[in-house]
N, C-alpha and C positions, 0 to 999 in steps of 0.2 A: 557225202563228200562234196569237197568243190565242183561245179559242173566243168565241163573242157576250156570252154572260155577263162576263167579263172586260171586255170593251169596254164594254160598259154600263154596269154597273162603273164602269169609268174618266169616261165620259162624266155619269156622277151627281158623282164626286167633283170633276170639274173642275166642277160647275155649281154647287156648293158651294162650291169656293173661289173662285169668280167671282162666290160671293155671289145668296141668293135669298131674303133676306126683304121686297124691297121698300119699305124705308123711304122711298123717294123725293130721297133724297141722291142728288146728282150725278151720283155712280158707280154701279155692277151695286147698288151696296146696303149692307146693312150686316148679312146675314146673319154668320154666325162663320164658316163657312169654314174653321171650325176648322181651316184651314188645311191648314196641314200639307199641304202638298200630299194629307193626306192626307182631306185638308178634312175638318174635323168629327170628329174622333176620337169622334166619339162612339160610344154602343155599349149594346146592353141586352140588354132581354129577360129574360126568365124563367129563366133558366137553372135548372133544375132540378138536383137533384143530379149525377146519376151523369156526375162524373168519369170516364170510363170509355170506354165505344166503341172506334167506329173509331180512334183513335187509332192505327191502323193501317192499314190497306190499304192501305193505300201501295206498293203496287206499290216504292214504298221504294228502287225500286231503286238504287244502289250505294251500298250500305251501310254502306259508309264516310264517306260523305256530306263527311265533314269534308277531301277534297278539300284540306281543309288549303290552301284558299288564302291560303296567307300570303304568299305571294305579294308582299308587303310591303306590303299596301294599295293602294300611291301607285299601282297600275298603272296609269300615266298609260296606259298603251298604248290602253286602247279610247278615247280621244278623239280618236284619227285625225291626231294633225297633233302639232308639237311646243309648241300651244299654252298646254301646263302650263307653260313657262317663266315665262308673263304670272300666274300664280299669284303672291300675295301672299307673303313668306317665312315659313315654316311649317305652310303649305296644299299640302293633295296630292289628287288624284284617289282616289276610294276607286272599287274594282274590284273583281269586275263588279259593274255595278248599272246597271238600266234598269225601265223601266213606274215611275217612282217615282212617281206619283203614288197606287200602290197599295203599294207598296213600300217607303218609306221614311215612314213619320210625325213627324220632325220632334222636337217637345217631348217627346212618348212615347216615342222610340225609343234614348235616354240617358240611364243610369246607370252609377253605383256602378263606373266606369271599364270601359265599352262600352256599342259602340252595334249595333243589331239593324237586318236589312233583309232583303227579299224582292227575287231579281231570276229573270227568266225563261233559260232555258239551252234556246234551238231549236235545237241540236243532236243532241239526242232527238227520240224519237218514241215515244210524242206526245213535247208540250214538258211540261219537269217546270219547276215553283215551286221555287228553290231559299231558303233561309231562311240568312242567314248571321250570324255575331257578329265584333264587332271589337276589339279591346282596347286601348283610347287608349293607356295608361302602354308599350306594348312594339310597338306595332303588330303583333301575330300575330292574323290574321283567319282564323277556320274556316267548315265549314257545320255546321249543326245537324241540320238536316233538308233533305229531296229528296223532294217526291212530284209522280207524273203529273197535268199537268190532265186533267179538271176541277177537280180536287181541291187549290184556290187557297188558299194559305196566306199570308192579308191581312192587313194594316194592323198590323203585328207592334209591341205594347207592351212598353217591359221596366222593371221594377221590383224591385230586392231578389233580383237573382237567379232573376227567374220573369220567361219569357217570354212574352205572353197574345198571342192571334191568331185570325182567324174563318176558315173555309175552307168550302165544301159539301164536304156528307156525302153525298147524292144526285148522280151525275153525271150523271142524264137533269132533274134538277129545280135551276135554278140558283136557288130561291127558300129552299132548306133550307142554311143555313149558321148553324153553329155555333160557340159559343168555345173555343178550348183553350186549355191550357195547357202549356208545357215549362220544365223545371228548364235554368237558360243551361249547365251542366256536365252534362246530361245528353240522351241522344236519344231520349229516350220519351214522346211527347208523350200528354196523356188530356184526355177531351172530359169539358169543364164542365156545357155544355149542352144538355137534346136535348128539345125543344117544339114548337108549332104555328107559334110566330112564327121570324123570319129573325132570329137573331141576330147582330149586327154589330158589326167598330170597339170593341175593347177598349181600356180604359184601365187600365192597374197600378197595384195599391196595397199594401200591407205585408199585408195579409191579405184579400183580395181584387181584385178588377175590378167595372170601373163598362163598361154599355154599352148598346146602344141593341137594343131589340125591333122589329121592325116585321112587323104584322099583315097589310099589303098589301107586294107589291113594291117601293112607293114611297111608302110611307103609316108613319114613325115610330108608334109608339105609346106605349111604355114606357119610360121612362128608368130603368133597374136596376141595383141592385149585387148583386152573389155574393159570399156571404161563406164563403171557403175552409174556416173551421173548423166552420159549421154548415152546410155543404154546401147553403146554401138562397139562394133570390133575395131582395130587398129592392122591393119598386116606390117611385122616389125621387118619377117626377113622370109623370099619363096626359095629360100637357095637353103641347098642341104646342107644344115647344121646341127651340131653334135652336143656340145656342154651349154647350158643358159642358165641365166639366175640375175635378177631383180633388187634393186635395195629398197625397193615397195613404193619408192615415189617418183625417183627420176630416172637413174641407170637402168639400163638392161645391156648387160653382157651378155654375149653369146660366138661360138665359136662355128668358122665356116668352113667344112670341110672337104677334102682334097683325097688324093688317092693314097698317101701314106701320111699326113700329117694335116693340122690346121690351125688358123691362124684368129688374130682375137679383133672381136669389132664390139662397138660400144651403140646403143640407139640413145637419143636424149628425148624424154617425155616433155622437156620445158620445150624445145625448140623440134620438132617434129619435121619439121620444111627441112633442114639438114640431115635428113635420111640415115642409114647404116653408115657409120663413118670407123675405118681402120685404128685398131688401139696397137696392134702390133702386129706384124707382117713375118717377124720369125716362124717357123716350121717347127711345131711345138705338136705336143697329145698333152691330153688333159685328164686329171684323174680329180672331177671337181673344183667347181667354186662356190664362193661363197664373199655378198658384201657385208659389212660392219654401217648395218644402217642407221649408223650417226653421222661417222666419218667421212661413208662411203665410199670408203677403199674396196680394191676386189683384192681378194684373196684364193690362190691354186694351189692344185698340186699341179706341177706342170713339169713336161720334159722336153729337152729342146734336142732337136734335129741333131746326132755327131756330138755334141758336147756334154751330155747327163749322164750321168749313172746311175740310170732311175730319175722315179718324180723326185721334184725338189717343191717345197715350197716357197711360193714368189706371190710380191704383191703390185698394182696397180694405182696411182692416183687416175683419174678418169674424167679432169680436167687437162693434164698435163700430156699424159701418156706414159706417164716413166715409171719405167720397171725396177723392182726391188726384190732382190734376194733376201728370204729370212732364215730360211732352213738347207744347205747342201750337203744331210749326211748322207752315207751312203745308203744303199736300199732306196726305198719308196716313202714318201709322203704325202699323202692328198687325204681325199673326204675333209677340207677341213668345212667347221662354221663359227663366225666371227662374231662376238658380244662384245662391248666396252672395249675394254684395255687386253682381252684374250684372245686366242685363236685355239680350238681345239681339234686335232688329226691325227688318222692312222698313222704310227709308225713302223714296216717293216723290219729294221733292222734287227731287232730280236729273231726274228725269221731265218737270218743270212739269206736271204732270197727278197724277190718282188713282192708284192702283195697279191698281186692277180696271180693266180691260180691254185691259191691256196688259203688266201685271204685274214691269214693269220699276222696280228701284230699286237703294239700296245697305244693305246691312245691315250696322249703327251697333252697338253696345255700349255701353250709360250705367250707369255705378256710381249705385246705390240713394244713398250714403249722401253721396258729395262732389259728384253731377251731373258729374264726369268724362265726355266724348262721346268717342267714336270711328269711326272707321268700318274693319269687319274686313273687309269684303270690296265688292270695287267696283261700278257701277253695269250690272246688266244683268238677267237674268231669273230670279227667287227668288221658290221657293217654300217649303218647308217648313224651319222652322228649330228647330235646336236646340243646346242649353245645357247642359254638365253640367260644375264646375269648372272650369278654362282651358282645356277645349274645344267648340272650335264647329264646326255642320255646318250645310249648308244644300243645298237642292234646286235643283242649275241646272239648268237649259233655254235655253242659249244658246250666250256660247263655249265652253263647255265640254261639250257636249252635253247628256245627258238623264241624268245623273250628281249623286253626292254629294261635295261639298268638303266637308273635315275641314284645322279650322285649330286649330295650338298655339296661342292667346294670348301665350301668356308667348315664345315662341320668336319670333311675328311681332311680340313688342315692345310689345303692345299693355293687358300685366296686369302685373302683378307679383305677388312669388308669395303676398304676403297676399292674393292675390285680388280685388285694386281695380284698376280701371282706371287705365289711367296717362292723364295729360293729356297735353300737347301737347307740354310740354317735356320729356317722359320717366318714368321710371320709376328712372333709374337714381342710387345715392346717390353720396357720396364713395369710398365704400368699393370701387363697382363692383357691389353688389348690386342686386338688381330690386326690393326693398320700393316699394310706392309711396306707403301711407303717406296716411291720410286728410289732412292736409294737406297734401298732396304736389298732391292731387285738384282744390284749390277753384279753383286759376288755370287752369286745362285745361275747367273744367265749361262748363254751355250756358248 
């Protein structure tokens, strides 16, 4: 089994995504939860230079790691039953994958056509962290890397071709963990950073990661970035903050927290000398964000102080400051992650309740630009989701077990391949093509 560390671990992240800033909403809260099942991508610390270390010991053993399961994804087989049928068309069980709530992060865990994941293989001894990559356009899924626990290779980011992830380096000290990083075409992984604090929960960016330090076991301290080509850290924020998330080159959003609620700040990597600067100062909880790293909008589920009924979803310019409501239905709205012209997030209302504390919904896709609605996948237990071009992946814990769905858009009918949501009546033209076509959009929207 997992050693204690691991479980703890798991037992932190689940309390994160079940929300712990105590706002006094309704629900567990309105911490970020950064979700993701992986709640909280967050990630820091001091990384110091030397790429370097252990990026080794790994016991490593079979060293071909790449097991090459390709397996062809869909292995529906470990869901135990022939329940994949009830799969939405274009949606497949991605295999193996289990522990996701350490395992798979969701927004982070999709790029540039693949997606990254960590599952446990106890058929070893000890159990080895397997790290694996998948590739939307072809579905041929490999491993990356294979090493023995202790030696936990978590919360795996990928960005650009680089995959960032924390693991311990110490296997009698579960408090000493550090960030690496791995090239997605290469099995050499080298350690970013090697310091006093526990560094955690990487986020990828074009020339660096953003992540979280923590001074105690359970005590955040440092909100950081490492900058790959000055081999140096950044201290973004030492004040106790809650939800964070990156659009991988300039923004970093992050939320500063208070005794029942908190408030949203923006850092700029062009201009650094202008420090943490105020994006909004309303008394909000946060259920997730996520930027659209083109646009660079921020996108939440957010609740504000006396006025919500539940999260809603609202977005950000972060030049301007001005806030935009997309979504006020009732129930909850967060986790979302933002591709092109989509936004895709839990929705409670199917529930009649919040999402926290039961964590049941259906997760919806709304085009940015016509309000086109959808719902991609049906109503049951979701957690960590993510967005990257016409594909979408989410964290079940329900019928489907403890597993990753990975759905086509465009194949389940639900995109067209300008990358707009289709409305209700389709997607498809005269022609028989899938354009959907901003006017296509406005009679389908919410």
């Amino acid at each position: 089994m997992r050693n204690s560390l691991a479980i703890q671990v798991l037992v932190v992240l689940f309390a994160l995504v079940a929300g712990c800033s105590g706002n006094g909403h309704g629900q567990a809260d309105g911490g970020d939860a950064s979700s993701d099942s992986d709640a909280d991508s967050d990630t820091d610390a001091d990384a110091d230079s030397d790429t370097d270390s252990d990026t080794d010991s790994d016991s490593d053993s079979d060293s071909d790691t790449d097991s090459d399961t390709d397996s062809d994804s869909d292995a529906d087989s470990d869901t135990g039953s022939d329940t994949t049928n009830d799969l939405p068309k274009g949606c497949q069980v991605i295999s193996p994958a289990n522990y996701n709530t350490m395992g798979w992060t969701g927004r982070e865990a999709m790029d540039d056509d693949y997606m990254v994941w960590t599952w446990v293989d106890f058929s070893k001894d000890p159990d080895q962290d397997v790290l694996m990559k998948h590739q939307l356009s072809t579905g041929i899924q490999q491993e990356l890397l294979r090493r023995d626990q202790p030696k936990l290779m978590t919360a795996p980011a990928l960005f650009a071709g680089n995959v960032f992830f924390f693991r311990q380096t110490n296997p009698s000290d579960g408090y000493t963990t550090e960030i690496f990083r791995i090239v997605l075409n290469d099995k050499t992984e080298m350690q970013l950073t090697s310091n006093d604090t526990s560094d955690r929960d990487p986020m990828g960016g074009q020339n660096g990661c953003l992540y979280d330090a923590y001074t105690s076991p359970n005590q955040r301290a440092y909100l950081t970035y490492f900058d790959l080509d000055l081999k140096k850290e950044i201290v973004i924020s030492d004040y106790l903050y809650l939800a964070r998330v990156w659009d991988g080159s300039r923004w970093i959003a992050f939320t500063r927290s208070y005794s029942t609620y908190e408030t949203l700040y923006k850092f700029d990597l062009d201009n650094q000398a202008a420090g943490a600067q105020l994006v909004d100062s309303t008394q909000m909880g946060f259920f997730n964000m996520s930027f659209n790293k083109d646009t660079h909008e921020l996108v939440a589920g957010v609740w504000i102080t006396g006025k919500s009924n539940g999260y809603d979803l609202m977005a950000w310019n972060m030049e301007t400051n001005e806030r935009t409501t997309l979504i006020d239905d009732p129930w909850d709205q967060g986790l979302p992650d933002y591709s092109g012209h989509a936004i895709a997030y839990a929705d409670s209302q199917a529930a009649g309740t919040g999402w926290f504390g039961n964590y049941k919904a259906e997760v919806k896709i709304l085009d940015r630009d016509t309000r086109a609605l959808r719902t991609a996948l049906p109503f049951d237990t979701w957690y960590g989701i993510g967005l990257w071009s016409h594909y979408l992946a989410a964290n079940n814990v329900g019928k489907w077990g403890d597993t990753i769905i990975l759905c086509d858009l465009e194949e389940e009918g639900l995109m067209g391949t300008d990358g707009h949501v289709c409305p209700e009546s389709g997607c498809g033209n005269p022609d028989g093509g899938m354009d959907s076509g901003i006017d296509a959009g406005m009679d389908g929207g919410i």
